[in-house]
N, C-alpha and C positions, 0 to 999 in steps of 0.2 A: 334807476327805473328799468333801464334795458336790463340789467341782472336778474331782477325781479320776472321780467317778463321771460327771460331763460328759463327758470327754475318751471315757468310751468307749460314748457315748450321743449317735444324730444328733442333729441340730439341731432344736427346733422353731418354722419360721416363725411369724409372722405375731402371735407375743406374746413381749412385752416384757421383756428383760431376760435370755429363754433365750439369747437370739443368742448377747450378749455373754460367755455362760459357753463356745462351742465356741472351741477354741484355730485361728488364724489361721496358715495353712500359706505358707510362701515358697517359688517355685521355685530350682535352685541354679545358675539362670545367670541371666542376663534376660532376658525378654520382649516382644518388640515388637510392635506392630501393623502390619498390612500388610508385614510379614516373611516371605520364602520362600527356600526353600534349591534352588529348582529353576530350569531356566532361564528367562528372560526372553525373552519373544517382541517382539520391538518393531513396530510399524507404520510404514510406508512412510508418506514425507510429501513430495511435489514440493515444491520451491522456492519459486515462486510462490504456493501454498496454504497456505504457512509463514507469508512476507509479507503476505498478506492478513490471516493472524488476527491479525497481530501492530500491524497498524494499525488491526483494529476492538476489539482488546484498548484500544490507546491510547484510541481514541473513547468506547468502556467508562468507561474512567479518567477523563478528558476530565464525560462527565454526568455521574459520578455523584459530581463534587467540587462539596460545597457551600459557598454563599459564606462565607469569610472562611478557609476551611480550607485547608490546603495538600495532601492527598492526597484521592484520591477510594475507592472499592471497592478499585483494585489498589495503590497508593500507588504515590511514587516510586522504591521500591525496587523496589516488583512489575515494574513496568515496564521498568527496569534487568535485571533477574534473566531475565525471558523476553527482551529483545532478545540477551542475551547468550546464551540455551541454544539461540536459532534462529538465530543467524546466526552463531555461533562456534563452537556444539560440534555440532548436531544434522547427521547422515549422511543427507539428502536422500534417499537410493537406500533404505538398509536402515531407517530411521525408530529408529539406536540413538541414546539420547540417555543419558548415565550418568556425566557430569564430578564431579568432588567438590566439597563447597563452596569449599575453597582456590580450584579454580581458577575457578568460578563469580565468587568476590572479586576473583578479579585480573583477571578482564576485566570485567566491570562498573564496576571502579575505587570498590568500596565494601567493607565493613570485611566479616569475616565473620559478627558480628551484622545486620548490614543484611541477609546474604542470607538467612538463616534467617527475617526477619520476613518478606522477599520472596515467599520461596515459601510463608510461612502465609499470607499474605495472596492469592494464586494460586491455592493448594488449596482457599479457605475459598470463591470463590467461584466453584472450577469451570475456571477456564482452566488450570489445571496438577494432575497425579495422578502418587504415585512409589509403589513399592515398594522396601522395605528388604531388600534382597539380602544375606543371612548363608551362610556355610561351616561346615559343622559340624565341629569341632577336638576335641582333647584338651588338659587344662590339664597341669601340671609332674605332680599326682597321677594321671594318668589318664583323669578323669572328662571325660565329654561336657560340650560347650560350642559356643555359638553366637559366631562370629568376625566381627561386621557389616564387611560390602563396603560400597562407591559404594551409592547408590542410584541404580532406572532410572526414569528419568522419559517421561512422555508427556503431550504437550500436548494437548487434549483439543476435539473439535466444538464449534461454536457450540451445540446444542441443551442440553448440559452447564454452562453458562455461567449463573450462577444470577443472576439480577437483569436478563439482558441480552434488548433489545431489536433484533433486526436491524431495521433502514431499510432495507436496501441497498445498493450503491453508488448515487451519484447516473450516469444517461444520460449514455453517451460523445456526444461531437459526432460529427454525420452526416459520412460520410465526402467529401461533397461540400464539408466547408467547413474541411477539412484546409487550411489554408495559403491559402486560396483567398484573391484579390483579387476590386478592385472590376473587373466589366467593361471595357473601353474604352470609349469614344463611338466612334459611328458615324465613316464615313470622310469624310464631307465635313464633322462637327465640328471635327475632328482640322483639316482643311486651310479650316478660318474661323480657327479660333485661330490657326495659323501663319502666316497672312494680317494676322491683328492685330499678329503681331510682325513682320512684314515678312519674311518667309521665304516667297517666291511660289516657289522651284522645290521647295523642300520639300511644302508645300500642292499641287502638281502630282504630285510622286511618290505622295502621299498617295494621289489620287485615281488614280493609275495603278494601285497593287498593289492595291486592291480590285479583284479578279474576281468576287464573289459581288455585288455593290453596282453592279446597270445604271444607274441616278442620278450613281453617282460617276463611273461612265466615262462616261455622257455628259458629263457637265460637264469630264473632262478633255481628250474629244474635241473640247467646246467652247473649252476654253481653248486647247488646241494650236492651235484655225482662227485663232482671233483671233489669237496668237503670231507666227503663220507671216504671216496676212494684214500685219498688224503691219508682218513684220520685209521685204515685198514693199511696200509704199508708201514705206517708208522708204527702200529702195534706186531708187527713180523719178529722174528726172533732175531734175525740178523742188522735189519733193519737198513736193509741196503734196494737199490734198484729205484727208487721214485725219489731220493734226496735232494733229486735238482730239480724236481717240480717245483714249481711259484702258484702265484694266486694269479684265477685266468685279468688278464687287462679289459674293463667291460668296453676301457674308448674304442677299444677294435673288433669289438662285437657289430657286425652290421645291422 
């Protein structure tokens, strides 16, 4: 009798034992959270801006594994589950991202329990956010019902990112040292060396294509007198007087 008389008497809080006398109402479909029957707007996400969160997600992963454990915050499904929704499914231009778990599994190459922990573990800390997309239906009887679709996912800013510290990127190299070699040595280095290996017209041209280097064209200007002087004694009829001339030493050229 008292039960009866509950049923049609509110509830009252906050003391002991009314509660449990008001009868417990079920709705007659289910119920989801983060469930909308309306459209989904997605956000645009360039390429490159996709790739970057996706390797400071890793980094994420990366710190926040501690020793002796094998996953970190996003684990090793997490990390599977987003490279697979950013570089397999997501529309770069329009920012729709809506694959089902099935196919989430078969490209990740993990089971479809693995994805599902993937993206608890995504959501829990902020790098990924979905909505559960339903159509409203009729059952065989008539009655309204909610028919769940895909869910739409979006990958979500670094500011969202719950535990996470940006650093960064580390400084690109200055563009001056793209590729860059070591200098040359100087032009009359270049024709001492060639000199040590016995390459004296080599070491001559050395010092000829330097036009910015007045040192070097002197010295070739000097090499040339002595060459020439040289190659004029030697054609003399006697052939005497210059025999003990050498080739000048360029190391003692100042």
């Amino acid at each position: 009798m008292f039960r009866q008389l509950a049923f049609a008497l509110p509830s009252i809080p906050g003391i002991p034992g009314f509660d449990s006398l008001t009868p417990k109402t079920y709705a007659p479909w289910p119920v989801w959270k983060d469930s909308t029957t309306a459209e989904v707007k997605f956000t645009p996400l360039p390429k490159k801006q996709a790739a970057k969160l996706f390797h400071k997600a890793r980094r994420f992963e990366r710190r926040t594994r501690l020793p002796g454990r094998q996953d970190g915050a996003l684990g090793r499904n997490g990390i599977l589950v987003l490279h697979a929704l950013i570089f397999d499914f997501l529309h770069y231009l329009s920012g729709r991202l809506d694959p089902s778990i099935e196919s989430i599994a078969q490209k990740a190459c993990i089971s479809v329990s693995s994805v599902k922990r993937g993206l608890v573990n995504l959501k829990r800390c902020g790098v990924l956010h979905w909505l559960r997309r339903a159509a409203e239906t009729r059952d065989e009887q008539g009655r309204f019902c909610l028919e769940q679709d895909t869910n739409a996912y979006a990958i979500m800013p670094l500011s969202h990112w719950r535990g996470f510290i940006d650093q960064g990127d580390p400084p690109p190299p200055h563009p001056s040292t793209w590729g860059a070699t070591p200098p040359l040595p100087d032009a009359i280095t270049q024709a001492v060396e060639e000199m040590h290996h016995g390459a004296q017209r080599t070491a001559f041209s050395i010092l000829e294509a330097d036009h910015s280097d007045e040192l070097a064209r002197a010295c070739a200007s000097l090499w040339r007198a002595f060459k020439n002087r040289q190659a004029a004694v030697g054609n003399t009829p006697n052939g005497t007087g210059c025999g003990s001339e050498t080739t000048p030493n360029l190391n003692k050229i100042p």
